[in-house]
C-alpha positions as CSV (number, residue, x, y, z in Angstrom):
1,X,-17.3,-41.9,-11.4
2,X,-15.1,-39.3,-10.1
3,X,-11.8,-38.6,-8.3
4,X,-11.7,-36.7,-4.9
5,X,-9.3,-35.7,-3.0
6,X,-8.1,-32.9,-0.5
7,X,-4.8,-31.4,0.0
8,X,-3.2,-29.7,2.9
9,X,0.4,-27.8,2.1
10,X,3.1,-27.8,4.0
11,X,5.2,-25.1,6.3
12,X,3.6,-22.0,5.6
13,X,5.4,-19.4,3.1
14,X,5.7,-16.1,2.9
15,X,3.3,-13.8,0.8
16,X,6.4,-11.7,-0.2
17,X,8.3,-14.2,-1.6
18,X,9.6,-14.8,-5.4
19,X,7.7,-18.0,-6.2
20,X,6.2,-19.7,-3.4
21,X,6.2,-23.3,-4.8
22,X,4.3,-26.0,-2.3
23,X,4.8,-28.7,-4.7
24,X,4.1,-32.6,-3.5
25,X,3.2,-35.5,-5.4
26,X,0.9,-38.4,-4.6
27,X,-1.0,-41.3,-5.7
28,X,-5.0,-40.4,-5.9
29,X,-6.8,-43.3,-6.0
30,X,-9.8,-42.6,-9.1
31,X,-12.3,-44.7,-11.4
32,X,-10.9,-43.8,-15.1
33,X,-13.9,-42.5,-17.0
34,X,-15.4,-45.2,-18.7
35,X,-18.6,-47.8,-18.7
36,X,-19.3,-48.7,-15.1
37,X,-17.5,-52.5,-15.7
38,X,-13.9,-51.1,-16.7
39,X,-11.2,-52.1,-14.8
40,X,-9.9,-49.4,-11.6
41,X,-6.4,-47.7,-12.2
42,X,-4.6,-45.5,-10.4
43,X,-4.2,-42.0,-11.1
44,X,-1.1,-39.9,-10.4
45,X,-1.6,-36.0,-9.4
46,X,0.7,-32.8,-8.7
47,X,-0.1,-29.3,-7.0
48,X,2.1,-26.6,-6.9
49,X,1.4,-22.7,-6.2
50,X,1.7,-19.8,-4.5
51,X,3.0,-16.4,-4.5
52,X,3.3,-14.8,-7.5
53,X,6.0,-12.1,-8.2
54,X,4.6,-8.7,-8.1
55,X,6.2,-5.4,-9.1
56,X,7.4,-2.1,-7.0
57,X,8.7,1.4,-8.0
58,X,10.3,4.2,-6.9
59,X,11.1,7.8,-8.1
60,X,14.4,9.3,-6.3
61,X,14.3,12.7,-5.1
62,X,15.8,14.3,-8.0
63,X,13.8,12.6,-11.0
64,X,10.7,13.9,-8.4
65,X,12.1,17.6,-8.3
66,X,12.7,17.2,-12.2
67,X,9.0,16.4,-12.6
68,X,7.8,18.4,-10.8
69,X,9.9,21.7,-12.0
70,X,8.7,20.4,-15.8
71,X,5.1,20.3,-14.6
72,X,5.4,23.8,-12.7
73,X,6.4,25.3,-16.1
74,X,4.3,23.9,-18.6
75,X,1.2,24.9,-15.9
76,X,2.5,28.6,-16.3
77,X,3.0,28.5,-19.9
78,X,-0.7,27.1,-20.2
79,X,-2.0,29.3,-18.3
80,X,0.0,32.8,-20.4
81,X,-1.8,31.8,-23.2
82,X,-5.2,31.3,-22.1
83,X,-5.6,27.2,-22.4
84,X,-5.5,26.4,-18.7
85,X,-8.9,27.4,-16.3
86,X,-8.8,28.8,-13.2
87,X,-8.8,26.3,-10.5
88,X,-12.7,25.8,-9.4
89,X,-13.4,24.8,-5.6
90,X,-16.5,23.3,-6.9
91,X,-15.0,21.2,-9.2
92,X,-13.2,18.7,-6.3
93,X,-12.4,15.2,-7.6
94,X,-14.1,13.6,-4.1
95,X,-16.1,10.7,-4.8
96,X,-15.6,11.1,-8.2
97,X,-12.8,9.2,-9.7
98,X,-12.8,6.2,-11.7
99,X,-11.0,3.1,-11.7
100,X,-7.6,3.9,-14.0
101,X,-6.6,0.5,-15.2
102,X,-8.7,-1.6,-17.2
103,X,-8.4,-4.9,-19.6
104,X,-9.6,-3.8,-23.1
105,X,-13.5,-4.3,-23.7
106,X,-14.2,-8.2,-24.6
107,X,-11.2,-9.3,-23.1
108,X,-12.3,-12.4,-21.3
109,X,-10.2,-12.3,-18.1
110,X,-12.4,-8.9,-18.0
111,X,-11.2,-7.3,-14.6
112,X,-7.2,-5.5,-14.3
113,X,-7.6,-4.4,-10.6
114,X,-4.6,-6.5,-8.1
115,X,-3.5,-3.4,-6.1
116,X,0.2,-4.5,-5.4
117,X,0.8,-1.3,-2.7
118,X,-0.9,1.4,-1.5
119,X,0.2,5.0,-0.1
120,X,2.5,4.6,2.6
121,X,1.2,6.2,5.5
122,X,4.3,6.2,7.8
123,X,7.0,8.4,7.6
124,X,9.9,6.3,9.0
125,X,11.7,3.8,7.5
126,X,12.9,1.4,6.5
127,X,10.4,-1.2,7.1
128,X,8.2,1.3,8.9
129,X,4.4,0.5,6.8
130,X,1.1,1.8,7.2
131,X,-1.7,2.2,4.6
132,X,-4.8,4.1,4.4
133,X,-6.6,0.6,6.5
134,X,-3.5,0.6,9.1
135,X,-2.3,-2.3,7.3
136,X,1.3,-3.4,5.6
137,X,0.5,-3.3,1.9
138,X,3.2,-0.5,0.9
139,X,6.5,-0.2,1.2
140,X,9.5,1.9,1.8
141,X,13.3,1.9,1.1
142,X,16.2,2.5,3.0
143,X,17.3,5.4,1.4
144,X,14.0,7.3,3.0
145,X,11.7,6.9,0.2
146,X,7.8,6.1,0.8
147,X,6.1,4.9,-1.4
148,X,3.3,7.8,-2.7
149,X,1.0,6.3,-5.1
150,X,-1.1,3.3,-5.8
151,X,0.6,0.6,-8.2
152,X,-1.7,-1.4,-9.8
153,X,-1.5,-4.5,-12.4
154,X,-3.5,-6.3,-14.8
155,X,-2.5,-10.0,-13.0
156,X,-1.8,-12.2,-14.0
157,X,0.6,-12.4,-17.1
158,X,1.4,-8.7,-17.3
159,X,4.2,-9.0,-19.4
160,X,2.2,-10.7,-22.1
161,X,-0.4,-8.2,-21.7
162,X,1.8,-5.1,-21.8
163,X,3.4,-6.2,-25.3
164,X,-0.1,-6.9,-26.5
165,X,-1.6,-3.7,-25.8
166,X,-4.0,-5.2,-23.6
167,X,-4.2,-3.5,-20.5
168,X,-4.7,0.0,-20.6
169,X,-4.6,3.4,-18.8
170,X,-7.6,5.9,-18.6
171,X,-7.9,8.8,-17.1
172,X,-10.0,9.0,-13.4
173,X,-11.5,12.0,-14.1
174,X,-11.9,14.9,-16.6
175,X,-9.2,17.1,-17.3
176,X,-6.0,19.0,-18.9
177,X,-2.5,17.3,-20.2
178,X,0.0,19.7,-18.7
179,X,3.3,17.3,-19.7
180,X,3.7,14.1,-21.5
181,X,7.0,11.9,-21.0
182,X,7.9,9.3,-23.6
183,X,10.5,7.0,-25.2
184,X,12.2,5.9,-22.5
185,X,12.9,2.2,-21.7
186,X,10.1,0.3,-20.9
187,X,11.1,-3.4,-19.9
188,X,12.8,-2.6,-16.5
189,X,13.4,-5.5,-13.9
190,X,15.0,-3.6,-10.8
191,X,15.0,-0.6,-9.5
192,X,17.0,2.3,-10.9
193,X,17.6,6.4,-11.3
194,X,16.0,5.8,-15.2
195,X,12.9,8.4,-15.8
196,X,9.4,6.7,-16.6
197,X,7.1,7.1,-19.2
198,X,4.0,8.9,-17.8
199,X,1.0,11.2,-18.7
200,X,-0.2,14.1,-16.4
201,X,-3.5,15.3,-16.0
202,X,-4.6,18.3,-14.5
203,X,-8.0,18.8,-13.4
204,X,-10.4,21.9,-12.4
205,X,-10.1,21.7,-9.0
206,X,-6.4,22.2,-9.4
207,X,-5.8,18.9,-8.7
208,X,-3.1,16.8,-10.5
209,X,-2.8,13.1,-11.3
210,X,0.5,11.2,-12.6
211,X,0.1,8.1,-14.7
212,X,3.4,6.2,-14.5
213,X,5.7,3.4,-15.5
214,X,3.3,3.5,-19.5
215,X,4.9,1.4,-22.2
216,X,7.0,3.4,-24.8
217,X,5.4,4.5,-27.5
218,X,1.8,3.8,-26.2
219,X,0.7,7.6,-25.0
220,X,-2.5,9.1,-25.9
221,X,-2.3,11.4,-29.1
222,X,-4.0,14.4,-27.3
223,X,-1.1,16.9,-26.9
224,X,0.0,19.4,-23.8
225,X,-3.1,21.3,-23.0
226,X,-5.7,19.7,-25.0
227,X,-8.5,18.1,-22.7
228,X,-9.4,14.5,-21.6
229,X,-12.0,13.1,-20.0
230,X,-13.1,10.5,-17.5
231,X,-12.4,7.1,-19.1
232,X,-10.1,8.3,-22.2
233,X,-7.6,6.4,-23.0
234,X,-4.0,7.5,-21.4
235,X,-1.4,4.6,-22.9
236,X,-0.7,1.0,-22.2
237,X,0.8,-0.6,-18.8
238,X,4.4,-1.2,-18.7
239,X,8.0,-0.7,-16.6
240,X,9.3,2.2,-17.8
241,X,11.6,3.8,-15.0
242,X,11.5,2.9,-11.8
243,X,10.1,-0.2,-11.5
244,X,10.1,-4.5,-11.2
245,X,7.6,-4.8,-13.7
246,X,4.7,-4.0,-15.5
247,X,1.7,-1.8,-13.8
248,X,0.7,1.3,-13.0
249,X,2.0,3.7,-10.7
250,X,-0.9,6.5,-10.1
251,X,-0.1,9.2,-8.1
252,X,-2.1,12.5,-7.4
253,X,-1.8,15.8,-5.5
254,X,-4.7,18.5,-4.5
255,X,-4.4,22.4,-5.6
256,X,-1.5,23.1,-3.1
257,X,0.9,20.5,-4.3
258,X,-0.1,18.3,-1.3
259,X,-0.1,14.5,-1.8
260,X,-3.1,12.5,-1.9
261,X,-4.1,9.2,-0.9
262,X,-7.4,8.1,-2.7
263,X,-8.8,5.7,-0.4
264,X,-10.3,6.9,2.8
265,X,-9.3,5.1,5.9
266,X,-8.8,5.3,9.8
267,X,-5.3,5.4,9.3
268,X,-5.2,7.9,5.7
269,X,-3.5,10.9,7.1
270,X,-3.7,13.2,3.7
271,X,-7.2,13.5,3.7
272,X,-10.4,12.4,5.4
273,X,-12.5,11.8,2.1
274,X,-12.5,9.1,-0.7
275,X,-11.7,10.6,-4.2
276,X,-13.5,7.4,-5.9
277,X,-16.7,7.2,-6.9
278,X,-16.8,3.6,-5.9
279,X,-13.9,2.2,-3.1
280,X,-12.3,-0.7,-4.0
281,X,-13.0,-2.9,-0.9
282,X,-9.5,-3.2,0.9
283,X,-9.7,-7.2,0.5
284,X,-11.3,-8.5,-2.9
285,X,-10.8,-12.3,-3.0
286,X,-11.7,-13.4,-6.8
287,X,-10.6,-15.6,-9.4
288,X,-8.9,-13.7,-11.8
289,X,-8.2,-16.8,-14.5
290,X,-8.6,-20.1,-14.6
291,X,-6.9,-22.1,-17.7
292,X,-5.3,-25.3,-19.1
293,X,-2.3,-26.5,-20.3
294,X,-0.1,-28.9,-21.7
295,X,2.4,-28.1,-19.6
296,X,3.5,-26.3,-16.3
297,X,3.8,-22.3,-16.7
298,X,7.0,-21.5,-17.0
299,X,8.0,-18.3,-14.5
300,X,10.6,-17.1,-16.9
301,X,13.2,-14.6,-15.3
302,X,12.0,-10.8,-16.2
303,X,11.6,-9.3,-18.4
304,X,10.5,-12.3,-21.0
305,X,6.5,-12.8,-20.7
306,X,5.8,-16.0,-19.0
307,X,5.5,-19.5,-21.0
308,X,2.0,-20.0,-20.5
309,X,1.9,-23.6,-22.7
310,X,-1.7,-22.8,-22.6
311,X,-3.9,-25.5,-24.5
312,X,-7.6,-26.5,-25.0
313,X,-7.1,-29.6,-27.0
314,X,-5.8,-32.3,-25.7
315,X,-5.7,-36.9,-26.5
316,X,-6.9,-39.2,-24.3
317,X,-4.2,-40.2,-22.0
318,X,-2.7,-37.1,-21.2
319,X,-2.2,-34.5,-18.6
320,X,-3.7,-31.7,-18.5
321,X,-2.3,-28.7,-16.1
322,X,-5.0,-26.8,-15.0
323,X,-4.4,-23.8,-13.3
324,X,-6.2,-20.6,-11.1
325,X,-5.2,-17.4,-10.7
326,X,-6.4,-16.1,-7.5
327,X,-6.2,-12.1,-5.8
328,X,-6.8,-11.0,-2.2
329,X,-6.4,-14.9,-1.2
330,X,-6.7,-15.4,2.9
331,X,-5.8,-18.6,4.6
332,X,-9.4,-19.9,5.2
333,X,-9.9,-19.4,1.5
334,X,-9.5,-22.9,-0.3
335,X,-10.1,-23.1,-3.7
336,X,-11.6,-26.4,-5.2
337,X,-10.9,-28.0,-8.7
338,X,-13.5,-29.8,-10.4
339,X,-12.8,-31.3,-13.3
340,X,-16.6,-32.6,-15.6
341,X,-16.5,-35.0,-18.7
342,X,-18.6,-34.1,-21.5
343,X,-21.4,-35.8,-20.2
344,X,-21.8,-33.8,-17.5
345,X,-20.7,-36.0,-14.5
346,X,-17.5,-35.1,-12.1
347,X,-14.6,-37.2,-13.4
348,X,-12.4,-35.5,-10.5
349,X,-12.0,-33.0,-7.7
350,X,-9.3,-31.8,-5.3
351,X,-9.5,-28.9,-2.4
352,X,-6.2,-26.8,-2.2
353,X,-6.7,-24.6,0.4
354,X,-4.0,-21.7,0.9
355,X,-0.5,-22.1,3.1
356,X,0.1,-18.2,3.7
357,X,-1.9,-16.0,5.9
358,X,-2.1,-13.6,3.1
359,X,-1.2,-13.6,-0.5
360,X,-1.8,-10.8,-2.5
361,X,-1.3,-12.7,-6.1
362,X,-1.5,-16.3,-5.8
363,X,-1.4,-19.0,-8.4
364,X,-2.3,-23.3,-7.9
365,X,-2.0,-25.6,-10.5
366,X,-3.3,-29.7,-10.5
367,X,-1.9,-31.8,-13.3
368,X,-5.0,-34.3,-13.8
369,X,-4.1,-37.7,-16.2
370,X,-7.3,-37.9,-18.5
371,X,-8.7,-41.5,-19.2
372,X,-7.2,-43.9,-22.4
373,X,-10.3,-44.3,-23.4
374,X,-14.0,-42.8,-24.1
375,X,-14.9,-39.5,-23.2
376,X,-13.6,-37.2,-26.4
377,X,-15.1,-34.5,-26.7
378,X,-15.9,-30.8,-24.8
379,X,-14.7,-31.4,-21.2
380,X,-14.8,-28.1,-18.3
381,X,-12.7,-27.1,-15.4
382,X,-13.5,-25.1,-12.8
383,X,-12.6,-23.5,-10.1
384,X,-14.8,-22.4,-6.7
385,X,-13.1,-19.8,-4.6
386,X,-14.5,-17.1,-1.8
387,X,-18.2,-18.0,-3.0
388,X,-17.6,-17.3,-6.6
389,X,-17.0,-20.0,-9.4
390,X,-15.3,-19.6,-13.2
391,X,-14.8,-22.5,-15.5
392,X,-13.3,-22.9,-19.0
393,X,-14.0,-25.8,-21.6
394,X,-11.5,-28.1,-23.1
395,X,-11.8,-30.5,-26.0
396,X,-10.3,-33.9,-26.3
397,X,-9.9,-36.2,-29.1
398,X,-9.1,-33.6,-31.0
399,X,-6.1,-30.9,-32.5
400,X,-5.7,-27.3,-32.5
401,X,-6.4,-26.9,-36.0
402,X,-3.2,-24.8,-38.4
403,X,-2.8,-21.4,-37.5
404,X,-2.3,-18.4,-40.1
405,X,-0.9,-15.1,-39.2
406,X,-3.6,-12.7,-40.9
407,X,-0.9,-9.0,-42.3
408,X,-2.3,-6.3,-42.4
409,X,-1.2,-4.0,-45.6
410,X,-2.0,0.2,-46.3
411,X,-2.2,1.8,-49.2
412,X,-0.9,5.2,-49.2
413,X,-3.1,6.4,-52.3
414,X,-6.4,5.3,-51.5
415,X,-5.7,5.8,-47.4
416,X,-7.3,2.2,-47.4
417,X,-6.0,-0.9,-45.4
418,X,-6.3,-4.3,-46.0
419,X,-5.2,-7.9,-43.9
420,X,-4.3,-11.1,-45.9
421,X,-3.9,-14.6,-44.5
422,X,-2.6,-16.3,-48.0
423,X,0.9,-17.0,-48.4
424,X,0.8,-16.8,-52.5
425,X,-1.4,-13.0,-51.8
426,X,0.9,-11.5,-49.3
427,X,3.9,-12.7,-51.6
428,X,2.3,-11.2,-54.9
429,X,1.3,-7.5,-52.3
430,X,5.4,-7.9,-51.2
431,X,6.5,-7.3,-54.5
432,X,3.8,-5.1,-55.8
433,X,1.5,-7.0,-58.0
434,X,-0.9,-7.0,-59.4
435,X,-1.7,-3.8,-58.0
436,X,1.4,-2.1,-56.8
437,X,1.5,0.8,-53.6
438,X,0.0,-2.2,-50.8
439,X,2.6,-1.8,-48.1
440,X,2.9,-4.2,-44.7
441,X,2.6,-2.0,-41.7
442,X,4.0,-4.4,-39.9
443,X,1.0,-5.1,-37.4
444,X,-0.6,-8.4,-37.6
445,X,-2.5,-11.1,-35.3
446,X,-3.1,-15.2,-35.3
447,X,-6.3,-17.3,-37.1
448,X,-7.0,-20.3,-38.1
449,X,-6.3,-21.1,-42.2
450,X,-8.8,-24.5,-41.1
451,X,-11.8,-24.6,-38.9
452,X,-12.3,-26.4,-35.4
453,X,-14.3,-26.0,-32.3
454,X,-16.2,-22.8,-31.6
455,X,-14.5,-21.1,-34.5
456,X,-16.2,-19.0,-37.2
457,X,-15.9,-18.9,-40.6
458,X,-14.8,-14.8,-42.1
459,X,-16.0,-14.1,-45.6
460,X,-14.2,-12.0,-48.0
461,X,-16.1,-9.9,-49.9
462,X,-14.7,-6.8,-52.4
463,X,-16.9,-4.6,-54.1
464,X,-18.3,-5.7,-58.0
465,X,-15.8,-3.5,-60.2
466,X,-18.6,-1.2,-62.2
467,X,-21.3,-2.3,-59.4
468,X,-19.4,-1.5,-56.3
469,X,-17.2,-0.1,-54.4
470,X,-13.7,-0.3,-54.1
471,X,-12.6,-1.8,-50.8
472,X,-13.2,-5.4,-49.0
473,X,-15.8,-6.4,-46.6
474,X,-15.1,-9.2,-44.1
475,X,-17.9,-10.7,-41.9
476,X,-17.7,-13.8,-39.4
477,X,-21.4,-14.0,-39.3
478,X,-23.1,-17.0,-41.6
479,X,-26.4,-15.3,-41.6
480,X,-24.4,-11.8,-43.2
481,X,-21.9,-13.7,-45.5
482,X,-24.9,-15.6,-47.2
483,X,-26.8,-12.2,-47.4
484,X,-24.0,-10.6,-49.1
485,X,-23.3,-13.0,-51.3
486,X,-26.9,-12.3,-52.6
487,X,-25.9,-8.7,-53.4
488,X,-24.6,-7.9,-56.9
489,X,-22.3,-4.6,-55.8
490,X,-20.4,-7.4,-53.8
491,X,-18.4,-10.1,-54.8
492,X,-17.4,-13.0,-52.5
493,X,-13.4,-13.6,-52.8
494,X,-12.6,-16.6,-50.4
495,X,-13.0,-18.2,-47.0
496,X,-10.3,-15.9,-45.8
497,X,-9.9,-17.2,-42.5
498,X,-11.9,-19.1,-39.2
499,X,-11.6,-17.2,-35.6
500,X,-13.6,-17.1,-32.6
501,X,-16.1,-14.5,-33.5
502,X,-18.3,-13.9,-29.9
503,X,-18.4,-10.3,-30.2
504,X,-19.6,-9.9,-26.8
505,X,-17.1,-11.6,-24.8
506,X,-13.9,-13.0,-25.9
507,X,-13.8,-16.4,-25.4
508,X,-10.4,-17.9,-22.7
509,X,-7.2,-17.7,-24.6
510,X,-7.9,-15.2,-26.7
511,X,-7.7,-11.3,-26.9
512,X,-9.8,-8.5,-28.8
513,X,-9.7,-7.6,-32.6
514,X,-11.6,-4.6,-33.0
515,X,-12.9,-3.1,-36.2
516,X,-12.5,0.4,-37.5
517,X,-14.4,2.1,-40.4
518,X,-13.7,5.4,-41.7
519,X,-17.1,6.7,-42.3
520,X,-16.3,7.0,-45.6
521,X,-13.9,9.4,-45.4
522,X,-12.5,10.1,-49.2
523,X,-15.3,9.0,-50.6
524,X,-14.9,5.4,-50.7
525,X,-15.6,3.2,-47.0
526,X,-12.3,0.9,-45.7
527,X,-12.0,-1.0,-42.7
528,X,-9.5,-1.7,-40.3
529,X,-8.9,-4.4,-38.2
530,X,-6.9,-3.8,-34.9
531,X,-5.4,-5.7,-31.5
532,X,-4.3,-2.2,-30.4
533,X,-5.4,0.3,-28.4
534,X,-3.2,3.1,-29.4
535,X,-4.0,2.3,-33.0
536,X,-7.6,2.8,-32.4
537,X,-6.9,6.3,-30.4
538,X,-4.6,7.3,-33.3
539,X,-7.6,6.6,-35.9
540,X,-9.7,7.9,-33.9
541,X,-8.6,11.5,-33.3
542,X,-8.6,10.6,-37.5
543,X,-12.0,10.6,-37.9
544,X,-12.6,7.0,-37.5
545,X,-15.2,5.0,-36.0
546,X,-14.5,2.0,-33.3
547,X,-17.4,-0.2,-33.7
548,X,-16.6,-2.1,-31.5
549,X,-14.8,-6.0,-31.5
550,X,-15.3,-7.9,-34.2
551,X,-12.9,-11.1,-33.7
552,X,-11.2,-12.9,-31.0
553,X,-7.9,-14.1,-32.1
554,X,-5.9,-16.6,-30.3
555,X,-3.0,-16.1,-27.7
């Protein structure tokens, strides 16, 4: 049996608004999943959505004459000592950029691309717009500034993102760090004169690209004049400087200091070519996540990460918020809600089609009351929008099972790390026994001490003393751990902890752990497990190798 309904907002809102909230409540009359004789009840369901905030910049004349004066003399000073090329007409960036923001690889939600403005086209002001499609999406200010680059964010939760190193800066094309700018504040809310953390890159053809508004801290460990190259890894998104929030702010200029906008357009009036190697289409309607909860999102005021209350386990009986996150939305684009029981069949549905002509980020969220009785076990949303469909599975009838918060720990005189999930271990590492020198470094990320749904178990293994080496091994995969215990240079410790282990693709609500190995640097091999990027670029320009993601730990 299933519930079916469809919803029509009321007055229409504006797409530049804080919150748009169209929130109503009715009675939907629905069949509670059960065996075809039990009794009818009614159901009660709520929809709210809308705009969701998105951040701006700007850089004031003087912090722009400032950069540009420190970019004009580290390019000289590169160039008197022989590290900087000569400019190459051949070497033009058109049609060869790449995209600059991206999610780190496995990340489920997979895709950071909602442009929040473009270049503004239009030299008056204030409220005088024009993009590179003869369209609105940029902005100006007042006080005469127009706005010069594309801003970009990983939407939606960038807050969360940015303090989890998941969104990341990479560099569009080959080329040269001429200046680096960090430690500067990084969680600004409103505009303001503050400078920015940012990497530039200068490339053959003279060309010059800023990378702006990074987190603090989070900047590549290639120095001034030391190459990058197309895809490297630049810093993490944030709001240093200028700016409401966290994205990226990616500005570039050609070989005579003239600025550039990348996208080509009737209306682009910088240059008549696209410097991508792929154009973003000016309109991309998608899904960007679809999830559950036990509770509405919480909006909190900037610049403290949104409360997500994100669940997948749920008892019969109760409601369940389930929520899309939508980009490039249009008026005729509805989205529709299904909701499936674990047998397959639709248990209930709901059209919410769009109250704005346009919203750039929007957000919808049904709360659906799930049946007293029968029908525990692996339930699915999804979500159908512009032709394309997402879903996510949720169990009932069951608990989230104890988390445990896995340390990680270095030691200085074997240049070996470990990570530790046991209370009583991390206690005894603390105060240095049995072995003393095993130091926290502070970084850490969330498992499971028991297991549960779709989790894996992660065998500890460290090497036979006499017979093998001296360092742990940790797999997630049965097949390996029962291999390995089969080995007499290894010795098996403990269940150390249980994780989502699809190396692939990270399952919803969860991010990356990626594992390390030093190539057995120092004679003896070590791993190290990692949520963050900068770590892995830091190891890297060490010697180490990424190979790749190893765990999926839970937000």
């Amino acid at each position: 049996m299933r519930l079916s309904t469809c919803r029509k907002t009321g007055s229409a809102t504006s797409a530049g608004a804080g919150i748009a909230l169209v929130a109503f409540f009715a009675v939907l009359a629905a069949t509670l999943y059960a065996p075809a004789h039990a009794a009818s009840l009614p159901l009660a369901g709520a929809i709210r959505g809308g705009a969701v905030p998105l951040p701006r910049d700007e850089i004031t004349p003087a912090e722009r004459a400032r950069i540009q004066s420190a970019l004009d003399t580290n390019v000289e000073s590169l160039r008197r000592v022989g590290r900087l090329p000569a400019i190459s007409a051949k070497a033009g960036l058109v049609s060869q950029m790449q995209w600059p923001l991206f999610l780190v690889p496995g990340h489920p939600e997979k895709n950071a691309r909602t442009i929040t403005n473009y270049v503004d086209h239009d030299a008056a002001y204030p409220d005088q717009l024009q993009d590179y499609a003869c369209g609105t999406r940029t902005y100006d200010q007042a006080n005469g500034y127009n706005h010069k680059g594309t801003d970009i964010t990983a939407f939606p939760f960038a807050w969360r993102k940015m303090d989890n190193d998941e969104a990341i800066v990479i560099a569009v094309a080959p080329g040269i760090v001429v200046m680096k700018e960090d430690g500067q504040f990084d969680r600004s809310c409103q505009l303001n004169d503050n400078p920015w953390n940012a990497v530039y890159v200068r490339h053959a053809d003279g060309s010059v690209a800023w990378y702006g508004h990074l987190k603090a801290g989070s900047l590549t460990s290639k120095g001034l004049g030391e190459w990058v190259l197309t895809g490297e890894f630049l810093g993490v998104m944030g709001s240093s400087g200028d700016s409401t929030g966290p994205h990226l702010h990616l500005e570039l200029y050609d070989s005579n200091g003239l600025l550039i906008d990348p996208f080509a357009g009737s209306c682009n009036n910088f240059n008549g070519e696209s410097w991508w190697a792929q154009q973003r289409p000016y309109n991309e309607p998608a899904i960007d996540l679809v999830m559950t909860g036990d509770a509405p999102i919480d909006f909190t005021p900037c610049p403290t990460p949104e409360a997500e209350h994100r669940s997948s386990y749920f008892q019969p009986g109760q409601n369940v918020f389930l929520t899309a996150f939508l980009t490039d939305q249009q008026r005729a684009d509805a989205s529709v809600f299904n909701v499936h029981a674990p047998d397959g069949t639709l248990f209930a549905s709901t059209t919410i089609p769009s109250d704005a002509d346009y919203y750039v980020a929007s957000f919808w969220e049904w709360s659906v009351a799930l049946p007293m009785t029968g029908a525990t076990g692996a339930w699915r949303f999804e979500v159908v929008f512009h032709g394309q469909t997402q879903s996510v599975t949720f169990q009932v009838g069951s608990s989230e099972p104890p988390r445990a918060e896995i340390a990680e720990y270095y030691a200085a005189s074997l240049d070996h790390y470990f990570m530790s999930g046991f209370a009583a271990e991390e206690a005894a590492l603390d105060a240095g026994t049995p072995i003393p020198g095993w130091t926290r470094t502070g970084r850490s990320f969330p498992a499971y001490s028991e297991t549960g749904a779709g989790l894996s178990t992660v065998c500890r293994f460290f090497g036979t003393p006499g017979l093998g080496v001296n360092s742990h091994f940790y797999t997630a995969f049965d097949f390996e751990c029962a291999a390995v215990k089969q080995l007499a240079g290894w010795t098996f410790e403990a269940n150390a902890f249980y994780i989502a282990a699809n190396v692939a693709q990270c399952p919803a609500s969860t991010r990356p752990v990626f594992r390390l190995y030093n190539d057995g640097m120092g004679g003896e091999p070590n791993h190290r497990y990692t949520t963050s990027w900068p770590v892995i670029n830091a190891m890297q320009l060490r010697g180490w190798v990424l190979e790749g993601v190893a765990f999926c730990a839970p937000l």
